[in-house]
C-alpha positions in Angstrom: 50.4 22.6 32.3 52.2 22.8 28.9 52.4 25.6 26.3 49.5 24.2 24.4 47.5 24.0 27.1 48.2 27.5 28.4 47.2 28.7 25.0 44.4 26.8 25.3 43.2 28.3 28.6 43.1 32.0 26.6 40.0 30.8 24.9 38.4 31.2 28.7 37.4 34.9 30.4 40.2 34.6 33.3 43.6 32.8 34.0 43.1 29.2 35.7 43.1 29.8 39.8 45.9 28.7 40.8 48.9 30.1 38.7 51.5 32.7 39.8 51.1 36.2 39.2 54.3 36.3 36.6 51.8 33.6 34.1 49.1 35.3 35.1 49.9 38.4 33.8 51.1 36.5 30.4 47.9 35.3 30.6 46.3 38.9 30.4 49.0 40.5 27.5 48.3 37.4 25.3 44.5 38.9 26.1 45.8 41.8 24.9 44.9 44.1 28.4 48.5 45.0 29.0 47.4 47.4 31.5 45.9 44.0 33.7 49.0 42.4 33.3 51.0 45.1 34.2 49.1 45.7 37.6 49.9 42.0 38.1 54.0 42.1 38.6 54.3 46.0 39.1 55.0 45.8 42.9 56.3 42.0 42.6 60.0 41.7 43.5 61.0 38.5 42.6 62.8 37.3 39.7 59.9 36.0 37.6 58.0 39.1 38.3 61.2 41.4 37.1 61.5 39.1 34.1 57.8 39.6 33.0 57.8 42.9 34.0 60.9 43.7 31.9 59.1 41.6 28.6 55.7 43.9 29.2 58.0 47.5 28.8 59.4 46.1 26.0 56.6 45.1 24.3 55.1 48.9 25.8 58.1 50.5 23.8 60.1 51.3 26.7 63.5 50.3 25.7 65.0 52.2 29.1 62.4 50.7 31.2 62.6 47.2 30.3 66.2 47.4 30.1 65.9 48.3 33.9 64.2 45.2 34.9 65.9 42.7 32.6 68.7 43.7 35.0 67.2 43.5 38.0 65.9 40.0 37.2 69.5 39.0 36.0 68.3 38.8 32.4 70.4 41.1 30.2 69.6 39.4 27.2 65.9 38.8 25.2 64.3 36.7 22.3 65.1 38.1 19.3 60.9 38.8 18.6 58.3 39.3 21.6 56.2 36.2 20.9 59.5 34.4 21.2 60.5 36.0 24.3 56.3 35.5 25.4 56.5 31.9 24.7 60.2 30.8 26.3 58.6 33.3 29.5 55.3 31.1 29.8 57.3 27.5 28.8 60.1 28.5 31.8 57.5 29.6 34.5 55.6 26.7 33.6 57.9 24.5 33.7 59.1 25.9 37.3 55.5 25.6 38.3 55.7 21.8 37.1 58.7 21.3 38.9 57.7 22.1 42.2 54.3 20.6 41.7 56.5 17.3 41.4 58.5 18.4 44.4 55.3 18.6 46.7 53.8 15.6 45.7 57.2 13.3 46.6 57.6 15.3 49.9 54.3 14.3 50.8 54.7 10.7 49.9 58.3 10.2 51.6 56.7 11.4 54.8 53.6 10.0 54.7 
């Protein structure tokens, strides 16, 4: 799925089955129900999760907060606006997603 697509998808009621909670919850805060994308990555304790969940405190006004789980994601650093930072969040995780798509599909066909 690229960007445009993604962007796309916000014109539906719910998040295409299938995609990881981190785009999920992107999904939801471009909806504009922070609180729903929140819920999604609160508990999640990987690095996507911390990296989204780090973008949604910001974005809350919770400099301290987000500061928190930029570190614990390893990301000490943000885009400069939060619909930069949004959009290099859903291009990477996509991206990831795309890659190991393409990695399943090659496994399967190298052994049969």
């Amino acid at each position: 799925m690229t960007l445009e697509e993604f962007r796309a998808s916000l014109e539906g009621e719910a998040p295409r089955i299938g995609l990881s909670a981190p785009v999920a919850a992107l999904w939801w805060d471009a909806k504009g129900n922070w609180s729903r994308a929140h819920a999604l990555v609160d508990e999640l304790e990987t690095v996507d999760g911390m990296a989204v969940h780090a973008y949604l405190h910001r974005k809350e006004g919770s400099a301290s907060n987000a500061d928190y789980w930029y570190q614990r994601s390893g990301r000490n650093f943000f885009r400069p606006t939060l619909d930069a930072e949004w959009e290099a969040l859903v291009e990477g995780l996509l991206s990831g997603v795309e890659r190991h798509e393409q990695h399943r599909i090659f496994c399967a066909e190298v052994n049969g």
